[in-house]
KOLMIDREN-614925 format. One record per residue: residue number from 1; residue in three letters; x, y, z of N, C-alpha, C in turn. Coordinates in pm, 1 decimal, padded with zeros to 6 digits. Last residue first. Example, Ala and Ser with C-alpha at 12.3 -4.5 7.8 and 13.67 -1.06 7.14 Angstrom:
! KOLMIDREN-614925
+-----+------+----------+----------+----------+----------+----------+----------+----------+----------+----------+
: pos : code :     n.xx :     n.yy :     n.zz :    ca.xx :    ca.yy :    ca.zz :     c.xx :     c.yy :     c.zz :
+-----+------+----------+----------+----------+----------+----------+----------+----------+----------+----------+
:   2 :  SER :  01285.0 : -00225.0 :  00708.0 :  01367.0 : -00106.0 :  00714.0 :  01290.0 :  00003.0 :  00787.0 :
:   1 :  ALA :  01319.0 : -00569.0 :  00780.0 :  01230.0 : -00450.0 :  00780.0 :  01320.0 : -00330.0 :  00780.0 :
+-----+------+----------+----------+----------+----------+----------+----------+----------+----------+----------+
***
This chain:
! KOLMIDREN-614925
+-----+------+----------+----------+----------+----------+----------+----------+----------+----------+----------+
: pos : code :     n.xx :     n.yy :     n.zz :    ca.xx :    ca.yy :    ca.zz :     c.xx :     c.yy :     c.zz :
+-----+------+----------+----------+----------+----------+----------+----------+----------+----------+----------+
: 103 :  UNK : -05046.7 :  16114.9 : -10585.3 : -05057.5 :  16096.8 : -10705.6 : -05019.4 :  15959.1 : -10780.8 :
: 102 :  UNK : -05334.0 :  16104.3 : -10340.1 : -05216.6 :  16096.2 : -10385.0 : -05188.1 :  16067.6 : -10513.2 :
: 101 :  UNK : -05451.2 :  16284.4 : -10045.9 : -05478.3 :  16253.1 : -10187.9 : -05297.8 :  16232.6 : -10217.5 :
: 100 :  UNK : -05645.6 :  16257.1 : -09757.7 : -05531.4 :  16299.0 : -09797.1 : -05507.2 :  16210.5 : -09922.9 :
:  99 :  UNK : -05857.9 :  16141.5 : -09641.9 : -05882.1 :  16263.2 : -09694.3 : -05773.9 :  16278.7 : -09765.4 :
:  98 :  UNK : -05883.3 :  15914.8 : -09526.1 : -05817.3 :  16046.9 : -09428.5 : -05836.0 :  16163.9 : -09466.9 :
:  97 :  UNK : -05964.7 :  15745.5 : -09730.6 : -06051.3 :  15789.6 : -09640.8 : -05979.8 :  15901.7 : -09555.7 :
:  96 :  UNK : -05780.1 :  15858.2 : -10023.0 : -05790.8 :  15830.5 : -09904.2 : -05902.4 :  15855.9 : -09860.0 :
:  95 :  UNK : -05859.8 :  15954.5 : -10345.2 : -05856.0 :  16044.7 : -10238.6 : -05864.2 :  15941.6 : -10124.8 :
:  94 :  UNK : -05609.6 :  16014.7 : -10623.4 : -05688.8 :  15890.9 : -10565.1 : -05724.6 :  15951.5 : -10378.1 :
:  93 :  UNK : -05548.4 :  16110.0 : -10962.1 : -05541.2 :  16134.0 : -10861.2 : -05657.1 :  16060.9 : -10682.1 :
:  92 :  UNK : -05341.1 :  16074.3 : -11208.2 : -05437.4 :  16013.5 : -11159.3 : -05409.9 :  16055.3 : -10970.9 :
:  91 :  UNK : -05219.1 :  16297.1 : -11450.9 : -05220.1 :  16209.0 : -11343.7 : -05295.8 :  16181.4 : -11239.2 :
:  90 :  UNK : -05240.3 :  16306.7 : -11805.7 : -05284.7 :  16377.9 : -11632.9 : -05291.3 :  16221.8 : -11530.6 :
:  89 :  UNK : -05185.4 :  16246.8 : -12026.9 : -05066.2 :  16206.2 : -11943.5 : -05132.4 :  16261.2 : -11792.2 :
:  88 :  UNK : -05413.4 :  16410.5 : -12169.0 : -05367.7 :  16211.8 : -12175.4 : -05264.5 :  16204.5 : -12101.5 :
:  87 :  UNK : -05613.0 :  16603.9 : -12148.0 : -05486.9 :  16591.9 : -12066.3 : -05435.1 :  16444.3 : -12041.7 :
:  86 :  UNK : -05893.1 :  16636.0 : -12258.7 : -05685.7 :  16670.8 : -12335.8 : -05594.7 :  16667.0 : -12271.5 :
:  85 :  UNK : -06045.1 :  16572.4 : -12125.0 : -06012.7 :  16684.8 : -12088.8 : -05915.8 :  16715.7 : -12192.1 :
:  84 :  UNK : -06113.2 :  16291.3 : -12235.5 : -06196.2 :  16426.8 : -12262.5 : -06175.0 :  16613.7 : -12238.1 :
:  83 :  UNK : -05923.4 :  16179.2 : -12126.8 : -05932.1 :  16137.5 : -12265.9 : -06021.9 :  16313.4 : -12297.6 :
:  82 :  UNK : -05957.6 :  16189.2 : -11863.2 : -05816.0 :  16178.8 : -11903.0 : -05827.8 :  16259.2 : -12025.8 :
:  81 :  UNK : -06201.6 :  16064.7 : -11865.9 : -06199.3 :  16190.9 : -11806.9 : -06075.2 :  16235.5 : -11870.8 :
:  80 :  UNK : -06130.7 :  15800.8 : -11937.9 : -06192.7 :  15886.2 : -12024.8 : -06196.9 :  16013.9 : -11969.2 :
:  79 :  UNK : -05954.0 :  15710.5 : -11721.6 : -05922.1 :  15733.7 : -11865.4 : -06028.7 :  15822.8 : -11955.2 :
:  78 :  UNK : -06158.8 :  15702.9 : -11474.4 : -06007.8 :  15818.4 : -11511.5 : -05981.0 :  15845.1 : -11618.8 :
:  77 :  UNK : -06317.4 :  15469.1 : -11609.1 : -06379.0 :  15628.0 : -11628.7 : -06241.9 :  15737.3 : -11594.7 :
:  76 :  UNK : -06117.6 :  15288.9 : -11613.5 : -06168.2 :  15299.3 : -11705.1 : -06250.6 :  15446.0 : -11677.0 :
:  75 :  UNK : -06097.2 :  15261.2 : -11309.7 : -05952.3 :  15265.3 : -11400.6 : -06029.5 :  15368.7 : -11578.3 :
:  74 :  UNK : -06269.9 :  15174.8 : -11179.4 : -06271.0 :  15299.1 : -11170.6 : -06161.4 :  15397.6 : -11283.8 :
:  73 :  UNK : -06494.1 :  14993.4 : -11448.7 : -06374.6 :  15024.3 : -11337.3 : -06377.2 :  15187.2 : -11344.3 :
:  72 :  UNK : -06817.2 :  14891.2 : -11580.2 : -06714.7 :  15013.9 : -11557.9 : -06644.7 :  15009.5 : -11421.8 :
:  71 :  UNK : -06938.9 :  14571.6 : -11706.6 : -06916.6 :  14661.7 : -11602.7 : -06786.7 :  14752.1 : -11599.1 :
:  70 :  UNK : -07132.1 :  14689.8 : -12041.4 : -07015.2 :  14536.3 : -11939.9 : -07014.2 :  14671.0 : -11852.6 :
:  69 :  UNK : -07463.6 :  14791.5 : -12006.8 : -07359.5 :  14725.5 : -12093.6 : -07224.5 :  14673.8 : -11957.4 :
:  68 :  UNK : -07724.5 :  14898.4 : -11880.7 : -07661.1 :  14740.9 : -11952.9 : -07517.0 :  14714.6 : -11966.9 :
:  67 :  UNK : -07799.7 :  15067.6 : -11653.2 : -07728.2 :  15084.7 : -11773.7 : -07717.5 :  14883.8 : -11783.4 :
:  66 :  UNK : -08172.8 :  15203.7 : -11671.1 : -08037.3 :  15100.8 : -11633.4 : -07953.7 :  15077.1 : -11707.6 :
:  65 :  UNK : -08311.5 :  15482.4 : -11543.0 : -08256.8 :  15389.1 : -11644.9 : -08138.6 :  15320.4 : -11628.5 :
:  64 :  UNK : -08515.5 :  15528.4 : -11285.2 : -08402.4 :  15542.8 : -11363.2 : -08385.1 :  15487.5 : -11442.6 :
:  63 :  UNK : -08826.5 :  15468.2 : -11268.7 : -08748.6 :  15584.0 : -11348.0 : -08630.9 :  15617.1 : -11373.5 :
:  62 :  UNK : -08757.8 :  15400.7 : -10972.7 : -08856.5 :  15303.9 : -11124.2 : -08791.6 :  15363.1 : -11248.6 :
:  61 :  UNK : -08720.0 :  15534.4 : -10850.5 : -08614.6 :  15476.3 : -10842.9 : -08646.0 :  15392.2 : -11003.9 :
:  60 :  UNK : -08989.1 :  15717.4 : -10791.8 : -08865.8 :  15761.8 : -10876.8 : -08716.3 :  15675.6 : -10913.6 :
:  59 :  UNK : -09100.1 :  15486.3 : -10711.6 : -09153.9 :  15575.1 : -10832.9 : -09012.1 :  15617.7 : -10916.7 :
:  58 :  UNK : -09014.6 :  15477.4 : -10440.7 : -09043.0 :  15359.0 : -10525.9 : -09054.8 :  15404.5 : -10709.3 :
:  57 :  UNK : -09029.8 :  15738.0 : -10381.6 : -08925.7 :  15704.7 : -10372.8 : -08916.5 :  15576.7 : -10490.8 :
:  56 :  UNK : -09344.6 :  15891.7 : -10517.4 : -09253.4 :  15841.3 : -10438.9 : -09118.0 :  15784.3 : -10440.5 :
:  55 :  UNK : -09349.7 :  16208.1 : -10675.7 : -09342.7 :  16074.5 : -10673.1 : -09317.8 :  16007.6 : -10558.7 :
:  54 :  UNK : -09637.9 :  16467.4 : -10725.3 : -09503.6 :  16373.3 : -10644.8 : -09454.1 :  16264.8 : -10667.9 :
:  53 :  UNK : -09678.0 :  16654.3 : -11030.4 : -09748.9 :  16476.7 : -10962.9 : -09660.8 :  16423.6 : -10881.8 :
:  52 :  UNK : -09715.2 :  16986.2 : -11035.2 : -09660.0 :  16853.8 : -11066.0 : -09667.3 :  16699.7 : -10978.3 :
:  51 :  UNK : -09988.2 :  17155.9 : -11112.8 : -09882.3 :  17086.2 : -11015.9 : -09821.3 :  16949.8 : -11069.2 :
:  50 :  UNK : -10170.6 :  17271.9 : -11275.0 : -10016.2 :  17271.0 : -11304.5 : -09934.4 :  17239.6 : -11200.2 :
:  49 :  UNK : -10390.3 :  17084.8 : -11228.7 : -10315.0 :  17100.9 : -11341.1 : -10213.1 :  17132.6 : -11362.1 :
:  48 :  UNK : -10433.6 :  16934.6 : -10974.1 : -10378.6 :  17033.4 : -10987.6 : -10346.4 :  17027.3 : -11112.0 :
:  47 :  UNK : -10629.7 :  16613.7 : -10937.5 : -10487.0 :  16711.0 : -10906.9 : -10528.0 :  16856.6 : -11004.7 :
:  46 :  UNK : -10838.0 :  16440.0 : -10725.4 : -10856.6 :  16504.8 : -10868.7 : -10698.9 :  16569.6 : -10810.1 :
:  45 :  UNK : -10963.4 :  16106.0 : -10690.0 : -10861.4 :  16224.1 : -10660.4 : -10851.2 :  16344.6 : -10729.8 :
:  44 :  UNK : -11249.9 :  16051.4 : -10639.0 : -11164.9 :  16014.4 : -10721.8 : -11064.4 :  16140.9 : -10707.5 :
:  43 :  UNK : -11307.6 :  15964.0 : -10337.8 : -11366.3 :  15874.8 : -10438.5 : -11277.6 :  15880.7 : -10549.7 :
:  42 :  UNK : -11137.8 :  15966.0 : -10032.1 : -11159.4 :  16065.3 : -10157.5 : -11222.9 :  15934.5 : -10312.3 :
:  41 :  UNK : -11331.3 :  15924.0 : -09734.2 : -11236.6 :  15874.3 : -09842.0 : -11254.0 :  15956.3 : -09924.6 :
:  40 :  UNK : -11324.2 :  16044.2 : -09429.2 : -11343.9 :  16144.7 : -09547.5 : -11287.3 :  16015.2 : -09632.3 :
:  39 :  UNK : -11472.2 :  15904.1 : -09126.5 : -11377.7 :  15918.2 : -09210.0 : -11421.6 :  15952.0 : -09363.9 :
:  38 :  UNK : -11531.6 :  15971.8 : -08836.0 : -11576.1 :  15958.6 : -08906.7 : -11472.0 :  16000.3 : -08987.8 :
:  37 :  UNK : -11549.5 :  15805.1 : -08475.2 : -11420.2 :  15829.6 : -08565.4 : -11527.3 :  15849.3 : -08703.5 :
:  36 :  UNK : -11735.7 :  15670.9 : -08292.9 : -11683.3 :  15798.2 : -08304.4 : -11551.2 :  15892.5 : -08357.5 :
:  35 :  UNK : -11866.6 :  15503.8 : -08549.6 : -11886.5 :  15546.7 : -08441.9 : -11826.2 :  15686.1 : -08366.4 :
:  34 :  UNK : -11746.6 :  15538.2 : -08840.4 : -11693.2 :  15420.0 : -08752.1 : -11731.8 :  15449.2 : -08592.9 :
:  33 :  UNK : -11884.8 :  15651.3 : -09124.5 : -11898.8 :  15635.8 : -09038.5 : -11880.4 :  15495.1 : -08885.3 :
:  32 :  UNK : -11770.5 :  15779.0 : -09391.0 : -11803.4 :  15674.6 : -09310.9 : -11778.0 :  15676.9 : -09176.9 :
:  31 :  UNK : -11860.5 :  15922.7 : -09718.1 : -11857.4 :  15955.1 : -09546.9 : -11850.3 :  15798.8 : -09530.6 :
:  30 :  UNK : -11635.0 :  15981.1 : -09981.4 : -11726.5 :  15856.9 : -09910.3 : -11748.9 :  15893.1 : -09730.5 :
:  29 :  UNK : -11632.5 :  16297.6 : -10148.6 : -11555.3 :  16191.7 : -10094.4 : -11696.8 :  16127.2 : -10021.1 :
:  28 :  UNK : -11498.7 :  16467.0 : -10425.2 : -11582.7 :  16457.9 : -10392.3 : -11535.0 :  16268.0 : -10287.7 :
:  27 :  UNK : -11382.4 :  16779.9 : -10557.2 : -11364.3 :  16666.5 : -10491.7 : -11445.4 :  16640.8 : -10412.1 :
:  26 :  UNK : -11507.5 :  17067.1 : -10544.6 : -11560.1 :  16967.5 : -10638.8 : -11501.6 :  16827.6 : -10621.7 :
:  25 :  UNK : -11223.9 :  17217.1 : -10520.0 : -11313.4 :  17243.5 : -10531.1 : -11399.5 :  17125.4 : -10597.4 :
:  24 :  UNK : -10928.0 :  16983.9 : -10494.2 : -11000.1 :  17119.9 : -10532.5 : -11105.1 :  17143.8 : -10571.9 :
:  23 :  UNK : -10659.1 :  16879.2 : -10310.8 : -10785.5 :  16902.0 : -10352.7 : -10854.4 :  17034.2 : -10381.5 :
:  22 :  UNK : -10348.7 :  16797.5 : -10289.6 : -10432.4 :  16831.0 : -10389.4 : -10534.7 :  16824.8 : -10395.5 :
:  21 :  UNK : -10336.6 :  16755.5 : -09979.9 : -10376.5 :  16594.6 : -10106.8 : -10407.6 :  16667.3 : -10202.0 :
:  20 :  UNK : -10170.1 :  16968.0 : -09946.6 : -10129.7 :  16845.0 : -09904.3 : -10149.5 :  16731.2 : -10017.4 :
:  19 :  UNK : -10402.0 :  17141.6 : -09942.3 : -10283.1 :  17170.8 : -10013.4 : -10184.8 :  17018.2 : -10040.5 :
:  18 :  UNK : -10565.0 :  17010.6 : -09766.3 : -10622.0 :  17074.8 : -09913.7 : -10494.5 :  17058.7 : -09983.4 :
:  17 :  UNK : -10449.7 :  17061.8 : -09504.1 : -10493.5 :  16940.5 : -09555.0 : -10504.0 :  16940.6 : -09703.1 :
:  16 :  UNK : -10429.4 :  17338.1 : -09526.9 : -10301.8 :  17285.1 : -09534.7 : -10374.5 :  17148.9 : -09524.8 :
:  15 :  UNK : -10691.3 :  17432.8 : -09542.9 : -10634.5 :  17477.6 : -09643.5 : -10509.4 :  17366.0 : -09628.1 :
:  14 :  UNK : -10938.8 :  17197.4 : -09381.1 : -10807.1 :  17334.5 : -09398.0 : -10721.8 :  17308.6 : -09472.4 :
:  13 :  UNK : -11265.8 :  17167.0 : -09533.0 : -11128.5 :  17093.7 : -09493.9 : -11027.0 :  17229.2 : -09464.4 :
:  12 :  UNK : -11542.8 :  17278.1 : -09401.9 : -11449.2 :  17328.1 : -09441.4 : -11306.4 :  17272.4 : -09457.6 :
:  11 :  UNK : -11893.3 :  17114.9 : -09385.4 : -11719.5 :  17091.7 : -09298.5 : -11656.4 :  17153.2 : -09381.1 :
:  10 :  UNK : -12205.4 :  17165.9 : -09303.0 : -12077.3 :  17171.5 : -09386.5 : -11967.8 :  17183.9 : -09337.4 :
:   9 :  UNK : -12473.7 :  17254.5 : -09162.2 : -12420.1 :  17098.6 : -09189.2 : -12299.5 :  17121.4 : -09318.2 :
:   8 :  UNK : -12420.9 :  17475.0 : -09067.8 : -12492.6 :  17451.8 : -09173.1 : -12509.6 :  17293.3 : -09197.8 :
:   7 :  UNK : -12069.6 :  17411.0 : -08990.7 : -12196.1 :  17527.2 : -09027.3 : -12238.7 :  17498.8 : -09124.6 :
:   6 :  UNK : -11823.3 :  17244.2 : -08818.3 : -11928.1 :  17228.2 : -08912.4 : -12023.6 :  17356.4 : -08875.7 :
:   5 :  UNK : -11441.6 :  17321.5 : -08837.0 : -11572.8 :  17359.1 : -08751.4 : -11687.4 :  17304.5 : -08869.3 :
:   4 :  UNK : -11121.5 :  17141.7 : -08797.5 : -11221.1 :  17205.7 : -08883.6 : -11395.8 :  17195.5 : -08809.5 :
:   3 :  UNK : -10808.5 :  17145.2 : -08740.7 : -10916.0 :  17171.0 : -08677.4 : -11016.8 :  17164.6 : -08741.2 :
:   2 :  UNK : -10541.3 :  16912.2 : -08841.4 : -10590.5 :  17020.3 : -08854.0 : -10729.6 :  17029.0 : -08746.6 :
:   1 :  UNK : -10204.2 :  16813.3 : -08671.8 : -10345.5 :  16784.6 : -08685.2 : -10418.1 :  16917.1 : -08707.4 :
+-----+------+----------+----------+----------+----------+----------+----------+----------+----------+----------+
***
């Protein structure tokens, strides 16, 4: 939780609130008043030009791309690894939960 003192009739948000919601200079917000709770809404957010826009989780999951096509065995990506390295006879190698690998 930040601190912030009024002078003048003016509230100073702290810097690590500021930093937080991207605000800058000239954001401009809704007083309200709930008795003895008063609350800052931000009317219109403004960002950072060269910050980049967080996403959320929901956001970024949005953003993957889905693959379509038929479903991939594990059989089928060995082979192409197989296929890509130049090693068409490499032997397949399979790692246990123990950890311990076999050929």
């Amino acid at each position: 939780m930040a601190r912030a003192k009024m002078k003048d009739g003016a509230i100073v948000i702290p810097q690590s609130v500021r930093d937080a919601h991207v605000l800058e200079d000239g954001a401009e917000f809704e007083v309200v008043d709930q008795g003895k709770l008063i609350v800052l809404e931000l009317v219109e957010p403004v960002e950072k030009k060269d910050a980049p826009k967080k996403l959320t989780l929901e956001e970024f999951i949005e953003r993957i791309p889905r693959y379509e096509g038929p479903p991939i065995t594990d059989e089928m990506i060995s082979e192409a690894i197989a296929e890509e390295s130049g090693a068409g006879g490499m032997k397949r190698i399979v790692v246990a939960r123990d950890g311990m690998g076999s050929a």
